[in-house]
py3Dmol code that shows the C-alpha trace and the ligand (Angstrom):
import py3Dmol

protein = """\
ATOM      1  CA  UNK A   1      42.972  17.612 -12.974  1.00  0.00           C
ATOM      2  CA  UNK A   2      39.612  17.510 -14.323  1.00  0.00           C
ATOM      3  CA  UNK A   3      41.124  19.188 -18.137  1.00  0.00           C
ATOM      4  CA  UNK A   4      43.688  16.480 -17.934  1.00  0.00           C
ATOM      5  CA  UNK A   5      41.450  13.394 -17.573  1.00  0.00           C
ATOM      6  CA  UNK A   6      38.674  14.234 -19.602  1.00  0.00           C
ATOM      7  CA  UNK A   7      40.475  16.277 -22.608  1.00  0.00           C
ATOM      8  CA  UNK A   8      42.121  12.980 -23.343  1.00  0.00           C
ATOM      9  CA  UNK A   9      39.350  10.924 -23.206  1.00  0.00           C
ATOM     10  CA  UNK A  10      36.924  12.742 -25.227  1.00  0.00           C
ATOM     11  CA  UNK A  11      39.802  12.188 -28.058  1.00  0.00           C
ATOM     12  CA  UNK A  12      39.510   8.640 -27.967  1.00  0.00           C
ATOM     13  CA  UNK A  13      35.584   8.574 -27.743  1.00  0.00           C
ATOM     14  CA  UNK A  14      35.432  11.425 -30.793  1.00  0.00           C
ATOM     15  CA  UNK A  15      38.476   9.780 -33.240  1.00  0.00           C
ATOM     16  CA  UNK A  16      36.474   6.436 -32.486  1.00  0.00           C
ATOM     17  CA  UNK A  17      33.507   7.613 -33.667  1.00  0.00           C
ATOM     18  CA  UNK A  18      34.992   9.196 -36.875  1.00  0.00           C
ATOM     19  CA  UNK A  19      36.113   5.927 -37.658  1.00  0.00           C
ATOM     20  CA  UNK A  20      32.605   4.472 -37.154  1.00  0.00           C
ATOM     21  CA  UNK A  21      31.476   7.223 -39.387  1.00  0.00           C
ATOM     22  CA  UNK A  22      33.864   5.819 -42.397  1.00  0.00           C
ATOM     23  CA  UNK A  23      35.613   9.059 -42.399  1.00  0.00           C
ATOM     24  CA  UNK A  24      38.997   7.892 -43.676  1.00  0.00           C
ATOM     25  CA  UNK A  25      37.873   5.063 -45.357  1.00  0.00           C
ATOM     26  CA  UNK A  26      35.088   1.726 -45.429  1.00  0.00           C
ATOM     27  CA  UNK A  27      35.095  -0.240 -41.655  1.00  0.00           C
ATOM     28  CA  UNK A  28      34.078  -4.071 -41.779  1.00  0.00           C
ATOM     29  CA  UNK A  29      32.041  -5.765 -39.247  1.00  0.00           C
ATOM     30  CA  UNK A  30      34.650  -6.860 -36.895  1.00  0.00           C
ATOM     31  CA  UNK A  31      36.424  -3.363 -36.935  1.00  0.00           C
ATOM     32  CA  UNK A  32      33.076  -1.659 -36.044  1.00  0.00           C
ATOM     33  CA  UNK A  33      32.512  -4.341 -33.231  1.00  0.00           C
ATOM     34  CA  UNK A  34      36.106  -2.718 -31.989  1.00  0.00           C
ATOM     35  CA  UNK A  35      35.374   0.471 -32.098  1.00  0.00           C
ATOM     36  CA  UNK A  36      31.914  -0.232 -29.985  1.00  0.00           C
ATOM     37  CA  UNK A  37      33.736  -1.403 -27.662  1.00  0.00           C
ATOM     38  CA  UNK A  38      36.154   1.360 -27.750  1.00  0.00           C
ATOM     39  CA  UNK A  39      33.310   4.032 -27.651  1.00  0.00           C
ATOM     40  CA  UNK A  40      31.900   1.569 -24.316  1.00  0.00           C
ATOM     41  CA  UNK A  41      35.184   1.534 -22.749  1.00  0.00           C
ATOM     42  CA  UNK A  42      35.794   5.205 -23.368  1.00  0.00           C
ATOM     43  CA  UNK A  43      32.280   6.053 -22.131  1.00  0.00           C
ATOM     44  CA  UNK A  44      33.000   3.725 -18.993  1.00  0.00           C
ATOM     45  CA  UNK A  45      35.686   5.052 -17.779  1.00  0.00           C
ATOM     46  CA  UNK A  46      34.821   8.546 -18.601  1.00  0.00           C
ATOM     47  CA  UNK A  47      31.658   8.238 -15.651  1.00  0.00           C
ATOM     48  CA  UNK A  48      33.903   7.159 -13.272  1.00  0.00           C
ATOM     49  CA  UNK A  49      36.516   9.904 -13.606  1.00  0.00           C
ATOM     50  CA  UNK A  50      33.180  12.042 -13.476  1.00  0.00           C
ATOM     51  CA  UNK A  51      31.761  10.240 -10.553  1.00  0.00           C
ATOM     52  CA  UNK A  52      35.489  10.738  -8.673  1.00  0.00           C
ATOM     53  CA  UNK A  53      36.283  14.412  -9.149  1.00  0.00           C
ATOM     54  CA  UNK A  54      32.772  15.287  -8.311  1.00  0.00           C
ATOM     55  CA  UNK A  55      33.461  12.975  -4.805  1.00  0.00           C
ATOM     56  CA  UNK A  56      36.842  14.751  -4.629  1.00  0.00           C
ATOM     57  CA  UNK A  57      34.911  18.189  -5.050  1.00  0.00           C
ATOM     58  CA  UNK A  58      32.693  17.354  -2.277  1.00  0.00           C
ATOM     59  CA  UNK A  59      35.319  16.130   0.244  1.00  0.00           C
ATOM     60  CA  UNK A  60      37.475  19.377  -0.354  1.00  0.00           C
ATOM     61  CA  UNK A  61      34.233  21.533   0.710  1.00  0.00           C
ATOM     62  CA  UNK A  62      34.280  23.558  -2.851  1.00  0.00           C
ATOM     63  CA  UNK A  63      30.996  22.655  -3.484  1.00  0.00           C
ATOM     64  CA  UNK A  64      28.249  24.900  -3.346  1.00  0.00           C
ATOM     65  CA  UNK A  65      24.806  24.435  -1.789  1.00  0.00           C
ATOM     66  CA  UNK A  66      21.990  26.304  -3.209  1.00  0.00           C
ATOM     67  CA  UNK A  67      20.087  26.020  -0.301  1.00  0.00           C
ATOM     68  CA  UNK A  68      16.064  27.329  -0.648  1.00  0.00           C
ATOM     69  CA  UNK A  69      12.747  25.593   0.692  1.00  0.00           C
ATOM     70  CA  UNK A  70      12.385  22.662  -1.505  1.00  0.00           C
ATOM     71  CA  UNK A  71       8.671  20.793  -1.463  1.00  0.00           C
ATOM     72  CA  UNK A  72       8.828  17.514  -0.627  1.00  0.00           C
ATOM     73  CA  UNK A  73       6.398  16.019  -3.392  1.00  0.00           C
ATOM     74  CA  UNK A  74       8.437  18.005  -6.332  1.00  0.00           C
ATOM     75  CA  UNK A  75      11.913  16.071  -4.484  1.00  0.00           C
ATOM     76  CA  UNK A  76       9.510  12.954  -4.510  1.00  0.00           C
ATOM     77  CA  UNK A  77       8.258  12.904  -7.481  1.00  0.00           C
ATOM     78  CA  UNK A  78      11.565  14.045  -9.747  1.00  0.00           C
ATOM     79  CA  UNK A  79      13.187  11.214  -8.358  1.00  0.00           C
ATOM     80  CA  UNK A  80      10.649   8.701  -8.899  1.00  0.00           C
ATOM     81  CA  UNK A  81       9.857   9.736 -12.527  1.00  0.00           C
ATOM     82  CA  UNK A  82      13.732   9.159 -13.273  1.00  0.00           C
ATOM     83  CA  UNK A  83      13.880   5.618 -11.831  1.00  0.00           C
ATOM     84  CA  UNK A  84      10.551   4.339 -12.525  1.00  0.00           C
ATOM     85  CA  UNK A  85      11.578   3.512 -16.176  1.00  0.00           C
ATOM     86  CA  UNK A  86      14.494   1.439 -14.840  1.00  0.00           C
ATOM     87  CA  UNK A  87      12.098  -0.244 -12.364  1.00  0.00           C
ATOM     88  CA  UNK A  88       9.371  -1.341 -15.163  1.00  0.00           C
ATOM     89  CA  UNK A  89      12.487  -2.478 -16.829  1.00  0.00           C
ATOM     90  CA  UNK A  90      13.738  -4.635 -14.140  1.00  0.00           C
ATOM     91  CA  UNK A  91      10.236  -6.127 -13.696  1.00  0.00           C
ATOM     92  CA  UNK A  92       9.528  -4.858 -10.378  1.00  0.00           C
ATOM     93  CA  UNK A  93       7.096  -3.370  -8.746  1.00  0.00           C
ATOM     94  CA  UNK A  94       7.673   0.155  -7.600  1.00  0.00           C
ATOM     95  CA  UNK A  95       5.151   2.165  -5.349  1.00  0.00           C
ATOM     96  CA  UNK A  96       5.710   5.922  -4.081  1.00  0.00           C
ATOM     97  CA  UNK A  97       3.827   7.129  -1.134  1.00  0.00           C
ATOM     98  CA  UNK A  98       4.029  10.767  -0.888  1.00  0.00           C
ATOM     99  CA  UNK A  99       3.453  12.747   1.995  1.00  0.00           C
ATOM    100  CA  UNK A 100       1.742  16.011   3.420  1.00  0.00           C
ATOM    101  CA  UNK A 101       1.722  18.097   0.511  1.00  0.00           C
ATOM    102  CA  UNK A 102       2.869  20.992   2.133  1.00  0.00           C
ATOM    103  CA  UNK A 103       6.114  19.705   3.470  1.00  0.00           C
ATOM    104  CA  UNK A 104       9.347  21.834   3.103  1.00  0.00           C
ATOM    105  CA  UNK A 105      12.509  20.544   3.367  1.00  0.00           C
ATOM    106  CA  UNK A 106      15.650  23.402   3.860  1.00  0.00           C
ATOM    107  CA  UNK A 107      18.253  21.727   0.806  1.00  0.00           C
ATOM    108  CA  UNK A 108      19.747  22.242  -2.260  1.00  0.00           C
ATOM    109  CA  UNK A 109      17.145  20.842  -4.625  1.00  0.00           C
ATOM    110  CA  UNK A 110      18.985  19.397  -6.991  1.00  0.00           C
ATOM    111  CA  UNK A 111      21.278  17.443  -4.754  1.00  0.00           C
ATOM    112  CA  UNK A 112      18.707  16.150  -2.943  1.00  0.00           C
ATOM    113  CA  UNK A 113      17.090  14.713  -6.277  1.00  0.00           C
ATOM    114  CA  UNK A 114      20.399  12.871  -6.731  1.00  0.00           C
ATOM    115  CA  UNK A 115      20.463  11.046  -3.607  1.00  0.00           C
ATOM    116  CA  UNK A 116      16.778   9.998  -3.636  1.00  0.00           C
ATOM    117  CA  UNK A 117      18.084   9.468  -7.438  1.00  0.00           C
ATOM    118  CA  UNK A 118      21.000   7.418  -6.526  1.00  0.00           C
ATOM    119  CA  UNK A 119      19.174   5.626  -3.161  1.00  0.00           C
ATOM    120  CA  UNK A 120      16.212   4.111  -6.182  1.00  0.00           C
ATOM    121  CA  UNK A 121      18.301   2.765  -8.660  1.00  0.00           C
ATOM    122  CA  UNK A 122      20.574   1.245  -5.863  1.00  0.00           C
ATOM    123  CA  UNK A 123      17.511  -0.511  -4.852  1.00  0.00           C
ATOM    124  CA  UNK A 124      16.297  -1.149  -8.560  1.00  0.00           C
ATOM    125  CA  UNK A 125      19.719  -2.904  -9.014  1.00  0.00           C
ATOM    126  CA  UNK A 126      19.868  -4.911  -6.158  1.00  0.00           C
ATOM    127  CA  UNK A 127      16.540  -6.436  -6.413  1.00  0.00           C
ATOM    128  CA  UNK A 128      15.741  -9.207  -9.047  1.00  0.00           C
ATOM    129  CA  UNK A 129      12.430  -8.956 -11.211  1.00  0.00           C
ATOM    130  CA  UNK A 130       9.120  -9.562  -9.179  1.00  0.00           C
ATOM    131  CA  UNK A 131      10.738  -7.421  -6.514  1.00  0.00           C
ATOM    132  CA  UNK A 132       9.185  -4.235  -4.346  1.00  0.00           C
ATOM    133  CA  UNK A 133      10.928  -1.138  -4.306  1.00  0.00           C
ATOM    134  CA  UNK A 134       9.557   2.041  -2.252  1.00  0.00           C
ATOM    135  CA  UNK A 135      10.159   5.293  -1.736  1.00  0.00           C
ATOM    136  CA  UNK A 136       7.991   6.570   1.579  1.00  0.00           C
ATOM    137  CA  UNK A 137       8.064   9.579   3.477  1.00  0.00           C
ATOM    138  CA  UNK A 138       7.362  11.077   6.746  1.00  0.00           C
ATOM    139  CA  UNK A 139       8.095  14.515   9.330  1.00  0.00           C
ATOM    140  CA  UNK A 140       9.120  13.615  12.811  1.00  0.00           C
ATOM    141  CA  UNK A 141      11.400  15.939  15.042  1.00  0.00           C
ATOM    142  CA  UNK A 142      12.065  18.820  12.387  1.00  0.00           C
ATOM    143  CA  UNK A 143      13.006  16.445  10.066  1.00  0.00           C
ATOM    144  CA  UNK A 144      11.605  14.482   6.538  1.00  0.00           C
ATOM    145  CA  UNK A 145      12.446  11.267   6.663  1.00  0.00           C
ATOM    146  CA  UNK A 146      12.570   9.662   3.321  1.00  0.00           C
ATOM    147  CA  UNK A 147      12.930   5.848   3.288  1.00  0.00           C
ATOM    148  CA  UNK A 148      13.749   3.423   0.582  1.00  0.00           C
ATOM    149  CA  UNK A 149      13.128   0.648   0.557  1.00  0.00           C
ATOM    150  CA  UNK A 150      13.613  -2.863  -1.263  1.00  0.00           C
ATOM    151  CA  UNK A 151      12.657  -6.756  -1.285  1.00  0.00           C
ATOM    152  CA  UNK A 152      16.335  -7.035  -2.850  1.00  0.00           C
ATOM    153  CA  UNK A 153      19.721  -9.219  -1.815  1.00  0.00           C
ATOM    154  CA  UNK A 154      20.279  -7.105   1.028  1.00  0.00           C
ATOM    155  CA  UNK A 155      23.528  -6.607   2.970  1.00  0.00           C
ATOM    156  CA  UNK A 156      25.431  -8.776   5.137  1.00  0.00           C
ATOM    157  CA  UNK A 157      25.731  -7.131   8.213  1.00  0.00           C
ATOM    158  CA  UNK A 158      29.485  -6.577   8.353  1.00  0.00           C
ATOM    159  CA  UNK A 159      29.478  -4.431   5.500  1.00  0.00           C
ATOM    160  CA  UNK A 160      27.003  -2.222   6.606  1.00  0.00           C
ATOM    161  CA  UNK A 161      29.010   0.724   7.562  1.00  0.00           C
ATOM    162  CA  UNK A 162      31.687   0.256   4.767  1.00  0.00           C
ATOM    163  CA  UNK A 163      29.186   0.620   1.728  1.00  0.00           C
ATOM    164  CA  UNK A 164      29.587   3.991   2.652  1.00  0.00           C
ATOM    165  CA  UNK A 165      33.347   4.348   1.975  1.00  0.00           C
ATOM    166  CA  UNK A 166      34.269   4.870  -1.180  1.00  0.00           C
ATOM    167  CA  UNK A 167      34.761   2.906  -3.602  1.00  0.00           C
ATOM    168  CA  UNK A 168      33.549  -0.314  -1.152  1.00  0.00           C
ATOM    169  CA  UNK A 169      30.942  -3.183  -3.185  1.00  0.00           C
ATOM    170  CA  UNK A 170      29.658  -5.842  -1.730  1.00  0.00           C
ATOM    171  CA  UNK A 171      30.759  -8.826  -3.951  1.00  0.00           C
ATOM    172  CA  UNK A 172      27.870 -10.349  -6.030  1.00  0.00           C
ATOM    173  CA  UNK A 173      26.855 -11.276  -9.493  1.00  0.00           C
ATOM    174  CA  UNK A 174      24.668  -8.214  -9.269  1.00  0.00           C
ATOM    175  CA  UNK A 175      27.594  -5.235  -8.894  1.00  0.00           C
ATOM    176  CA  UNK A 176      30.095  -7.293 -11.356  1.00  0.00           C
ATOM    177  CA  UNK A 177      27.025  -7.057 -14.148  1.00  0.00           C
ATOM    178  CA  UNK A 178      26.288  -3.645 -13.175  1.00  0.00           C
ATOM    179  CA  UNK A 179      29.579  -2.504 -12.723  1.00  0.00           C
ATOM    180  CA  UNK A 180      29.025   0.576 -10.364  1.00  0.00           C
ATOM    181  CA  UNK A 181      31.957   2.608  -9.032  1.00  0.00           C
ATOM    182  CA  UNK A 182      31.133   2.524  -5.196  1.00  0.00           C
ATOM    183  CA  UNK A 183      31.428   6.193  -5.349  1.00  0.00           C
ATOM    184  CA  UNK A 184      27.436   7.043  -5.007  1.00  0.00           C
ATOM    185  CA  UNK A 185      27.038   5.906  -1.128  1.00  0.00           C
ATOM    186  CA  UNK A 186      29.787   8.159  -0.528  1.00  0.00           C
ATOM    187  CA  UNK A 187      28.899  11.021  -2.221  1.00  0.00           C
ATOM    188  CA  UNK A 188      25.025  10.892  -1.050  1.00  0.00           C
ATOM    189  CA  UNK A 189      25.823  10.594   2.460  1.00  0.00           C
ATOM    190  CA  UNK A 190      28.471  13.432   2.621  1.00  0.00           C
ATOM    191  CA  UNK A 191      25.620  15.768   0.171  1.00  0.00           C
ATOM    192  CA  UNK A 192      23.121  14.300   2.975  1.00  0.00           C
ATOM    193  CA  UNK A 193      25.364  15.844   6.058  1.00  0.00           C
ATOM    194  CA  UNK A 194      26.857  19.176   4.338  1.00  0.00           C
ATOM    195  CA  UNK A 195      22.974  20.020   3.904  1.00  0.00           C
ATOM    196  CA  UNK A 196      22.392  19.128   7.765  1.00  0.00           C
ATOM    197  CA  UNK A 197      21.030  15.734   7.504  1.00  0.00           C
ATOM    198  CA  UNK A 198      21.924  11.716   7.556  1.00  0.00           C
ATOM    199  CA  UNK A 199      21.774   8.747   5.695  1.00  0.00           C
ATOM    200  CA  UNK A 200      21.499   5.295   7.397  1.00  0.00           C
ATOM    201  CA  UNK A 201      20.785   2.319   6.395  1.00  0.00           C
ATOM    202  CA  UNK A 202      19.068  -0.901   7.715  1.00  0.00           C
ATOM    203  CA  UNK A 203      19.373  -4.373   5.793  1.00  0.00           C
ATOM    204  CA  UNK A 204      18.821  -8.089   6.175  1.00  0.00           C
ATOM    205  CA  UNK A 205      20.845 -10.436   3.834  1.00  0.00           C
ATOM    206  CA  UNK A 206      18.381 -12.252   1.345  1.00  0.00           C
ATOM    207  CA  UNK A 207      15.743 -10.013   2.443  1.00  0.00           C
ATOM    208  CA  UNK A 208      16.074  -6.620   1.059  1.00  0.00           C
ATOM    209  CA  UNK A 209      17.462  -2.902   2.852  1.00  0.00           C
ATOM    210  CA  UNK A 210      16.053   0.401   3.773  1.00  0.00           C
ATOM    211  CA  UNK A 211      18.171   3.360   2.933  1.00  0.00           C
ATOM    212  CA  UNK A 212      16.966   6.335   5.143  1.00  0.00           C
ATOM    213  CA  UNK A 213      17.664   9.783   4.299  1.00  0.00           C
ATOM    214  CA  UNK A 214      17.139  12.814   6.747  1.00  0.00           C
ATOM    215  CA  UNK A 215      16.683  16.504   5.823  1.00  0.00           C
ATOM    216  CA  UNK A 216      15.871  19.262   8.059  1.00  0.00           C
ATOM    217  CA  UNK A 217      12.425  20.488   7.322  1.00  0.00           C
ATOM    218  CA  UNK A 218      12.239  24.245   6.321  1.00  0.00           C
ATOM    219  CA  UNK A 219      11.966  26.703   8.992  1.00  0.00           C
ATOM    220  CA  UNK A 220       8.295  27.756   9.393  1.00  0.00           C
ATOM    221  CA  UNK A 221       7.842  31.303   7.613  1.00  0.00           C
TER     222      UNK A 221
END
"""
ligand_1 = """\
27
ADP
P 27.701 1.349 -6.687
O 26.196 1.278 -6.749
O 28.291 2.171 -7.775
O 28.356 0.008 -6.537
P 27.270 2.654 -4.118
O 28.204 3.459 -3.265
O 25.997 3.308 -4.538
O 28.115 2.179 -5.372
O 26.949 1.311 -3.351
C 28.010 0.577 -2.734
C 27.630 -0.862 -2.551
O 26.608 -0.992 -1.556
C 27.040 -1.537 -3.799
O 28.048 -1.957 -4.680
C 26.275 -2.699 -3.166
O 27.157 -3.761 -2.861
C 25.757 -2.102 -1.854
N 24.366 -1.605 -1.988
C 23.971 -0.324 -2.186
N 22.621 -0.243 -2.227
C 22.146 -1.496 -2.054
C 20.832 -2.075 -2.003
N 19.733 -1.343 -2.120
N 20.745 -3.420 -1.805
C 21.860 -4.182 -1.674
N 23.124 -3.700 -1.714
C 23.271 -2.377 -1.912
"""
view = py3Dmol.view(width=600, height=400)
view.addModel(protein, "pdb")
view.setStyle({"model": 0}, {"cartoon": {"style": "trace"}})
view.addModel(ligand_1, "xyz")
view.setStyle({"model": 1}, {"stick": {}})
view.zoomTo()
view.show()
């Protein structure tokens, strides 16, 4: 499946861009405005084919966990270094609080990175400039906790549970501008639970959320 979407897609995106390059001949202004928004289109659609056969990978269990003893403050601090430039962008504030340095989670390291990854720039999105967003964490019961959290729109509390189905949004000006697939809540929490944790979330409407992530911590040596 995955040959079949993308083979055809990376035609359009690569014969668009040989136009752009003059290839076969001069473009004018409005033809080049096309094939931008070709190339946009193209590049559009070819994320969310990405962002669905990786979901479908995950649900049919053929994904594989490289599971090790992953330090907390290298999780911590990949994450934030990825979102932070989308935070100063958004004109908010964003504050990490790392914890005990020698904290060892038991997870695959890199999908851990993309739920913190995907948790911060959910929160970066959802919350207008002059917001807070924060990524905290703590052990408690064999488990980091990792919470983030924002001063955003929050989430009425009906929808709650369903943000976690895919391909559920909560209707706002903020998801039709950003125009997210509803795929990433779904994927994060199902990476969160094949690796022996949970994701929960608690949110006020107008007020902001917390996402909470849980990972087994490493088994001591
Ligand atoms: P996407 O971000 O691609 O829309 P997600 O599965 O990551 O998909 O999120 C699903 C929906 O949950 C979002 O469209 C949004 O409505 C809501 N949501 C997620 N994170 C937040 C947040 N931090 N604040 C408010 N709403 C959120």
């Amino acid at each position: 499946m995955s040959h079949e979407l993308r083979t055809p897609l990376n035609a359009i995106g690569g014969y668009a861009e040989l136009l752009e390059m003059e290839i076969r001949g001069p473009v004018n202004h409005d033809q080049r405005e096309y094939l931008r928004r070709i190339q946009q289109s193209q590049r559009h659609l070819l994320g969310l084919v990405n962002e669905v056969l990786n979901y479908a990978r995950i649900e049919t269990g053929t994904v594989h966990y490289d599971m090790a003893d992953v330090p907390v403050v290298e999780a911590l601090h990949a994450a934030a270094g990825m979102v932070a430039p989308l935070a100063r962008a958004g004109g908010l504030r964003f504050h990490v609080q790392a914890c005990d340095a020698d904290l060892q989670v038991r997870a695959d390291a890199e999908k851990l990175r993309q739920i913190l990854v995907n948790l911060l720039s959910n929160a970066v999105k959802f919350t207008g400039p002059g917001g807070r967003v924060s990524l905290r964490c703590e052990a408690r019961d064999g488990s980091a906790w990792f919470h983030v959290r924002d001063t955003g729109m929050g989430i009425p509390a009906d929808k709650l549970e369903s943000i976690f189905e895919p391909f559920v949004q909560v209707r706002s000006d903020l998801t039709r501008e950003h125009e997210g697939t509803g795929l990433g809540l779904a994927i994060s929490r199902s990476i969160a639970q094949a690796m022996d944790g949970s994701l929960a979330v608690e949110s006020r409407k107008g007020r902001g959320s917390t996402f909470t992530l849980r990972i087994p911590l490493a088994p001591a040596p």
